[in-house]
N, C-alpha and C positions, 0 to 999 in steps of 0.2 A: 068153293071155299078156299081163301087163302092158307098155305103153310106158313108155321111159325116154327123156325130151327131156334136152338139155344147155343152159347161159345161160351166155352168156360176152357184158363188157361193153366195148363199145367206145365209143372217140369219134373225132369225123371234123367235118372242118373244109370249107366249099367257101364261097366269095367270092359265088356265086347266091343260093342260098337253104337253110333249114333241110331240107325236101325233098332238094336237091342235096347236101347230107351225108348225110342216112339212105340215099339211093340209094348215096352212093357207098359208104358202111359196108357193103352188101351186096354190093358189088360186090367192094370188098376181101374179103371173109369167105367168099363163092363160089370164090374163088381155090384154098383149100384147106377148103372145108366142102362135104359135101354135104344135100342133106333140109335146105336152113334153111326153116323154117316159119314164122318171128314175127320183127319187131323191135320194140321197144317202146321210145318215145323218153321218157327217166328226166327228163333236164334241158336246155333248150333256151338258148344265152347269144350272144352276139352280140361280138365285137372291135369296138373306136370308135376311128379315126383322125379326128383332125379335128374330130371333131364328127360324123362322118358313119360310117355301118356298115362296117366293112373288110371279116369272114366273119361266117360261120353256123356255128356250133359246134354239135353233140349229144352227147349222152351217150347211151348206147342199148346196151338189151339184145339181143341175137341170139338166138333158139331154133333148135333144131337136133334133129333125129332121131337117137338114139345107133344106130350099125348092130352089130347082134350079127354072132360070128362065120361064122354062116350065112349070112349075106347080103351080107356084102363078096365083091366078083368077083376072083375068082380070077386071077391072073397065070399 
């Protein structure tokens, strides 16, 4: 049987670092996905206050397992 993944893009902002928004992107995204498999960061930008970096922006694709009817659990 063929696999069928899903790509849904997000973006996600953190004051640390580019890392600290890809994690948090997945962390948001685990909330209600399951099987995510991939993120793939599309565009990477930066906020400047001051002269100085404010956050860490991404742009980032999420891959994901699509579950067929047979294998969601049962309630």
């Amino acid at each position: 049987m063929a696999k069928v993944v899903k790509v849904i893009e997000l973006l996600s902002e953190s004051p640390k670092s580019w890392e600290d928004a890809a994690q948090a992107a997945v962390n948001e995204a685990s909330k209600t996905l399951r099987n995510i498999r991939s993120i793939y960061i599309k565009e990477f930008t930066a906020a400047v206050d001051n002269g100085k970096v404010s956050s860490y922006r991404i742009n980032a694709k999420v891959t994901f397992d699509l579950e067929s009817e047979r294998s969601k659990p049962r309630r």
